[in-house]
Residue, then its C-alpha position, 0 to 999 in steps of 0.5 A: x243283321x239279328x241278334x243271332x248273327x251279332x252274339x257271333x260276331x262278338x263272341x269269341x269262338x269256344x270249343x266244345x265241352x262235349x268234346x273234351x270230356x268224350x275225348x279224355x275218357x269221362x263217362x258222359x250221360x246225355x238227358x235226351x229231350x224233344x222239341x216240344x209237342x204242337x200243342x205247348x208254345x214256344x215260351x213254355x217249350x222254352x222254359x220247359x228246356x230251360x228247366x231240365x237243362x238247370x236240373x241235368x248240369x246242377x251235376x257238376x262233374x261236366x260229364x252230363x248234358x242234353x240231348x234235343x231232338x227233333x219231334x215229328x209232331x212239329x216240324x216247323x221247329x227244328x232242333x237247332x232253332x229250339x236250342x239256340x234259345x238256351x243261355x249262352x254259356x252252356x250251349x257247347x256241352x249239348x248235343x243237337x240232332x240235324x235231320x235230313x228229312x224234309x229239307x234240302x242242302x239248302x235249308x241244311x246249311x241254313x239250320x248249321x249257320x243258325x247253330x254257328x252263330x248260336x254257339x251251338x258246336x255238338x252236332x249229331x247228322x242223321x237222314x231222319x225217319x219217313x213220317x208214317x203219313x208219307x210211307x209210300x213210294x209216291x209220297x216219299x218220293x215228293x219229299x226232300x232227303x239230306x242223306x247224313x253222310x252230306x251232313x257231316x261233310x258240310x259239317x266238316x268244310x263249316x268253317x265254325x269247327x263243329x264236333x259233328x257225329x253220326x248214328x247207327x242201327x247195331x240191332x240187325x240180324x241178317x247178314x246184309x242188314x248189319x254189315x250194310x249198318x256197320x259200312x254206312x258206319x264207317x262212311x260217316x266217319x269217313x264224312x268227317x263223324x268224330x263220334x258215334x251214337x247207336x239207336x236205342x235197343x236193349x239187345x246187349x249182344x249187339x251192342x258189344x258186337x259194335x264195339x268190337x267191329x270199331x275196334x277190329x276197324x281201328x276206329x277209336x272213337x268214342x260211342x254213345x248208347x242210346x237207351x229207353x226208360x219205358x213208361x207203360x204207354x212207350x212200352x205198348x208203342x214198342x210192343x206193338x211195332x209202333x215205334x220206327x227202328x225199334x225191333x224186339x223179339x217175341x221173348x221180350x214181347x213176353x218180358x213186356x207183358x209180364x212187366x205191363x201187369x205188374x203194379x205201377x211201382x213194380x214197373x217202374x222199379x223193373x225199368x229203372x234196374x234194366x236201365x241201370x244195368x244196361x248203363x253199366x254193361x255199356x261202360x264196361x263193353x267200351x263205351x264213351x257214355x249213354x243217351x237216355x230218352x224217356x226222362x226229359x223231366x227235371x225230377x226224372x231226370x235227377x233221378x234217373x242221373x242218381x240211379x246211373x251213378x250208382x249203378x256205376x260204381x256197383x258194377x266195376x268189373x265185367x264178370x260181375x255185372x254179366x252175372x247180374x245181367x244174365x239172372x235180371x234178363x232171365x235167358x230171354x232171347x232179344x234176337x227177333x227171329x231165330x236164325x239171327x247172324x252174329x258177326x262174332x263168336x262168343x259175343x257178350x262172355x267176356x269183354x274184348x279180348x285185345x290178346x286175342x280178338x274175338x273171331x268173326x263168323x263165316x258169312x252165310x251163301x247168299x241166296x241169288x236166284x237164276x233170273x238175278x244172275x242172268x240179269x247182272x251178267x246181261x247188264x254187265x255186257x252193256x254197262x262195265x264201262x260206266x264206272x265214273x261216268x257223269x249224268x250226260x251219258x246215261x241213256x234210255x236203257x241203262x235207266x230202264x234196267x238198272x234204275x239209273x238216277x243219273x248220279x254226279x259220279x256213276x258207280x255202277x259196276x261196283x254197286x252190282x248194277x243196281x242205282x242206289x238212288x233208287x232208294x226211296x229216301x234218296x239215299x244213296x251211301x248206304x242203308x237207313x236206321x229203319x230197314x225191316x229185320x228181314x232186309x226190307x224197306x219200310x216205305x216200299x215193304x219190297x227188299x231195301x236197295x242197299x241190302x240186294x246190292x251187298x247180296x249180289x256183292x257177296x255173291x260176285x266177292x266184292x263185298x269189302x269194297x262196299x266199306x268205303x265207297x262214298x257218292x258225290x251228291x246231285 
């Protein structure tokens, strides 16, 4: 037995501080930090932890923390196993990322036991980003994929008691791509999420749409925004489209630009005061806290804790802060092209309207050509009584037209035909963070499974049913 196992076995359960503050309404910024990089050793990504950890919690309000994430750079070490070496008393005030990518229900459950034994009780599930290397259809075919959804049902039946959370992509701008966001949404709170965190981005609008989609679903939950502190380099990554997930308009290209040509300092000050109105603006639109990545340094980390708390108490009502968010932003369109959906009219004019909930917008007519049409009424002669049906009955032709995976529980007719295992990634209760703006998949560049089947669903009026149908895993 290891030291790990015996620290459970002689420790008492705790509960999560993360948990109780997010729950009784404190606003909570979360320091996000990676593992460290290949080229430090893991004493010095050790004390480098330690080190920022010392520097966020010397707040002492309890409404601040870590949060450590995977680096693509070293995936020999996880999240889990990294944090597991901070000091004992405070490991439930973190929040640690589980990547699917690259790791089978095995070496999930293995990596939660690991945080089990260390005391380790915040969890965010995620699926994972496919690395650039592998973006093809053969290469990614030949990796292993937890889908997060499976996750957080682990974390759900683990004995341990975690907080288990999930995430989101809310920067979507065409019908399926944002619906297709928000269903797989509310599948991971289905899956037993008692919390969410969204991608970064620094589209206002459509984190205030998020918010109100939550709150329109009942889901009170609470919600965290994860925001970037750019430096020049990160900027460039961004701009450029080097960053996976992250989509920005041509609007703020230029905005980028300008600022990349400024002096140093005038940079800087330029994305300390976005950061801080975007802190403020998420407090105000009803979020639970912020995640901050780009200042996993202590001094910057201190720093960037100062300026947030001063931007809170600069900004305590919503008119105020939009009037000061709309003169720094200078109408710049974040929307990436411009025939954009919004869910809901007038979107970032007012906080939510609880008299009188914002009303959503129309859905456009999908675009289903004859040949798709044609194909789905051909197979639903020959498949319509596959609802349910376990691997064994799947034959030649049914995995020849409609990609059929043999999946435990087959869920065809609803999903218009089409296996949703037929994803790259495997996954198969909804779209990935990382879907292009256009609805495309990033590995194939062909479009996303998952958005051609709420297309055709629209289409067939069974769009709704998509919310809340969850598989069973292989």
């Amino acid at each position: 037995m290891n030291g790990t196992q015996m620290e459970m076995n002689l420790n008492p359960a705790r509960g999560s501080r993360l948990k109780e503050a997010l729950e009784s309404g404190q606003f909570v910024t979360l320091i996000e930090t990676q593992v460290p990089p290949g080229e430090m050793d893991r004493p010095s990504g050790i004390r480098r932890l330690e080190a920022l950890e010392k520097a966020v919690l010397a707040r002492d309000d309890g409404r601040a923390a870590l949060a450590i994430v995977d680096n693509s750079s070293r995936p020999d070490w996880k999240a889990v196993e990294f944090a597991a070496a901070l000091p004992e008393e405070d490991r439930d005030r973190h929040l640690i990322y589980l990547s699917g990518t690259g790791a089978d229900r095995k070496a999930v459950s293995d990596l939660l036991q690991i945080a089990a034994n260390a005391g380790l009780r915040n969890i965010a599930a995620v699926s994972g980003t496919v690395p650039e290397k592998d973006r093809s259809a053969r290469n990614c075919g030949k990796l292993a994929f937890t889908e997060s959804t499976e996750t957080l049902k682990m974390l759900a039946a683990h004995p341990c008691g975690f907080y288990a959370g999930g995430t989101v992509n809310p920067f979507q701008y065409t019908p399926w791509t944002l619906l297709g966001s928000y269903y797989k949404m509310v599948k991971k709170f289905s899956c037993g999420a008692g919390f969410l965190v969204t991608q970064a981005g620094w589209d206002m609008l459509k984190l205030q749409s998020v918010a109100w989609y939550l709150t329109g679903r009942s889901l009170f939950y609470p919600h965290i925004a994860r925001l970037i502190l750019l430096s020049p380099e990160k900027a460039e990554t961004i701009r450029s489209g080097g960053m996976p997930g992250i989509k920005i308009s041509r609007d703020m290209k230029k905005l980028l630009d300008r600022e990349l040509s400024l002096s140093k300092n005038q940079f800087e000050a330029a994305q300390y005061r976005r950061l801080e109105l975007q802190a403020a603006g998420c407090r105000l639109l009803g979020f639970s806290g912020i995640q901050i990545c780009g200042a996993d340094t202590p001094a910057k980390a201190e720093f960037v804790m100062q300026r947030i708390r001063s931007a809170l108490e600069e900004f305590t009502t919503f008119p105020a802060w939009l009037d000061e968010y709309n003169a720094f932003m200078a109408s710049t369109e974040m929307a990436p092209f411009a025939d954009d959906f919004q869910l809901y009219d007038r979107v970032l004019h007012r906080s939510y309207p609880f008299d009188a909930p914002p009303g959503t917008r129309e859905l456009p007519a999908p675009d289903v050509s004859f040949g798709e049409k044609a194909g789905y009424f051909a197979k639903a002669f020959l498949f319509s009584g596959t609802e349910g049906e376990t691997p064994g009955h799947a034959g030649c032709l049914r995995r020849l037209l409609t990609g059929c995976r043999g999946c435990r529980v087959c869920h065809l007719p609803k999903k218009s035909f089409i296996c949703p295992a037929t994803c790259p990634m495997k996954l198969v209760d909804g779209i990935c963070g990382d879907a292009e703006s256009d609805g495309s998949c990033p590995v194939t560049r062909q479009e996303c499974v998952h958005h051609r089947i709420l297309r055709l669903a629209h289409w067939r009026n069974r769009l709704p049913e998509q919310e809340n149908l969850i598989f069973t895993a292989d």
